[in-house]
C-alpha positions, -999 to 999 in steps of 0.1 A, spaced: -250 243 -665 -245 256 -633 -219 282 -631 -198 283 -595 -172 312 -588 -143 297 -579 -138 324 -552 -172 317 -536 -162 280 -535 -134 282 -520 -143 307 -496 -168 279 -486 -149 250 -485 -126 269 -462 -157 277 -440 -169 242 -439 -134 226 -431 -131 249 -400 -163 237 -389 -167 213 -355 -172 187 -376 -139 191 -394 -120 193 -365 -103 166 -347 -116 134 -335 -101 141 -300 -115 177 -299 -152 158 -312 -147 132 -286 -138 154 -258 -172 155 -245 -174 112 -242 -141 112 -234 -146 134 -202 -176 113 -193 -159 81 -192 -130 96 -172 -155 111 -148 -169 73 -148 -138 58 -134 -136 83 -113 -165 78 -94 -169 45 -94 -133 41 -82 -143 72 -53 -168 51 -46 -151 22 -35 -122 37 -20 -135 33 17 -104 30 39 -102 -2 64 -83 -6 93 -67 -36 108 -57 -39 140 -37 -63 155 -24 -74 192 -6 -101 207 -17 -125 238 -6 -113 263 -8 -77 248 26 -66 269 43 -97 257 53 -102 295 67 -70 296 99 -78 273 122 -94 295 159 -88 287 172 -122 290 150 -130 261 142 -128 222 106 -127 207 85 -131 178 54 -126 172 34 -138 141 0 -126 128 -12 -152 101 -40 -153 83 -38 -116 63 -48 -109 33 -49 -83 10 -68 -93 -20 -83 -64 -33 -67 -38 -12 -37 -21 -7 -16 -8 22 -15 27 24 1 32 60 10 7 88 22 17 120 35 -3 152 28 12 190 38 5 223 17 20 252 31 35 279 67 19 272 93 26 299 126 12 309 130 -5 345 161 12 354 184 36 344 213 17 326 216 16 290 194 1 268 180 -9 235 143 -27 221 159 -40 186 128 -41 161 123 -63 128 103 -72 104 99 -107 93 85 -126 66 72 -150 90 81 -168 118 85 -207 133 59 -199 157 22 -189 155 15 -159 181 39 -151 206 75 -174 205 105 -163 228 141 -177 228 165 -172 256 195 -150 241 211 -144 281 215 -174 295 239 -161 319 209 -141 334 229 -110 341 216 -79 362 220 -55 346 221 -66 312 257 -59 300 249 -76 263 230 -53 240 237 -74 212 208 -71 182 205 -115 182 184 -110 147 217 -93 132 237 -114 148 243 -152 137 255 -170 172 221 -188 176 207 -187 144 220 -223 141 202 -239 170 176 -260 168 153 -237 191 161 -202 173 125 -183 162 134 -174 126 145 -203 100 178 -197 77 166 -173 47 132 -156 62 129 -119 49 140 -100 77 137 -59 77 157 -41 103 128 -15 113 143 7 145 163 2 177 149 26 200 162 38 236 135 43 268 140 59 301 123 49 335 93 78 324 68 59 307 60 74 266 37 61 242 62 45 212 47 48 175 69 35 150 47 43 111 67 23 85 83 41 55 73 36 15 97 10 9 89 -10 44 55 -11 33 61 -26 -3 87 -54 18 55 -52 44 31 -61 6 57 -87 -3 58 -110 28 20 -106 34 17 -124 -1 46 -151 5 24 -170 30 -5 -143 44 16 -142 72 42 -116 91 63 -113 116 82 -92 140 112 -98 160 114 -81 191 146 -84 212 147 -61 242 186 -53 257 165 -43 288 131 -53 305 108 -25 294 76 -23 310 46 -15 286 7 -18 285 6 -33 251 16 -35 215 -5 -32 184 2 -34 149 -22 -13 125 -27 -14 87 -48 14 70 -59 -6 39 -77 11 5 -93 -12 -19 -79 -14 -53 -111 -5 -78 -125 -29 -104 -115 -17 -133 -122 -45 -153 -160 -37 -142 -158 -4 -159 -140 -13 -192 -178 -23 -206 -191 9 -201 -161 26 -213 -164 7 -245 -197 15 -249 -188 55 -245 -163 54 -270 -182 44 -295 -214 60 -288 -190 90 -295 -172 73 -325 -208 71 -344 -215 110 -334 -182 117 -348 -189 97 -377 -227 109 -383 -210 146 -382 -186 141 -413 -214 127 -428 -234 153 -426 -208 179 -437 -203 155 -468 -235 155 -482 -243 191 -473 -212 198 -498 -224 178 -524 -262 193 -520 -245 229 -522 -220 220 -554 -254 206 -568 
């Protein structure tokens, strides 16, 4: 018979049990589970590569934006599978007003438009000089119902600015908020199409218009779930072989 001091055992056991191996299976796994995370993190570095897309209408002044008319212009064909918009922004080069007098270049957002490229639709048929009328014709419903009008009944339609210009020529950057760019997300996936709606309460001079989308690409992550798996339980059988070890070392020592 083999005598054991309960004090010495115990003593022992306590040892043991504070041991690695007794600890945790997060603080075991730590190790795999920092790899995997650094996994992700690469492969999802790796990919992120910005993209920019660039956009301009023909002609690039859109004939200068006469007053006496509406516009829209539609960009089709976008799409963002696989990406995601981190900033958009819409400039006017060299923008300036022809005179003096009052004036306003009402700007929207649309979910898409009747027609392809550049469409226009005459909101002044008085032709006044100067334009008294600075009505916003996108707001307001007095020719949404005829037959010739740019946007159908019911298109998304997001107010973006109404900006002011004097006869000095500036360089107009309009960068669309958070929310404008999930409503920009939204209409880009109802149709890869957009829209704007231009309607200038004055005849501004410009040397063109672009539209620009700074795109980052969403990362695979079904790709990576494999090796993940594979990580986890790599460290699940480490774990496992541990206790094991600890077991029968007990059982050797109480022997």
């Amino acid at each position: 018979m083999v005598f054991i001091n309960p004090t010495r055992y115990m003593k022992y056991r306590s040892l043991i049990a504070n041991k690695p191996f007794f600890t945790s299976s997060a603080r075991l796994l730590r190790p795999f589970l920092g790899a995997a995370a650094s996994l992700v993190f690469a492969a999802a570095s790796a990919q992120a590569s910005v993209t920019t897309l660039s956009f301009q209408p023909n002609p690039a002044d859109m004939g200068d934006l006469d007053h006496h008319l509406a516009y829209t212009w539609r960009i089709d064909n976008v799409s963002l599978t696989g990406f995601s918009i981190t900033s958009a922004t819409l400039s006017i080069t060299n923008i300036s007003n022809w005179d003096t007098n009052p004036n306003v270049l009402h700007l929207h957002l649309l979910d898409t438009a009747v027609n392809a490229g550049i469409a226009t639709f005459v909101d002044d048929p008085t032709g006044s000089v100067p334009l008294a009328d600075l009505t916003d014709d996108f707001v307001s419903t007095r020719y949404h119902s005829d037959p010739n009008w740019l946007v159908k009944s019911g298109t998304g339609d997001t107010f973006l600015a109404n900006p002011s210009f004097t006869t000095t020529g500036v360089n107009y950057t309009l960068n669309l908020t958070p929310t404008q760019l999930q409503t920009l997300t939204s209409y880009i996936a109802n149709g890869n199409d957009i829209a704007f709606g231009l309607d200038p309460d004055c005849h501004f001079y410009n040397d063109g218009i672009k539209f620009t989308m700074t795109l980052t690409p969403v990362p695979e992550m079904s790709a990576l779930l494999p090796i993940v798996g594979l990580i986890a339980a790599v460290g699940s059988t480490h774990l496992l072989r541990r206790r094991r070890a600890a077991q029968l070392a007990l059982v050797r020592w109480e022997d």
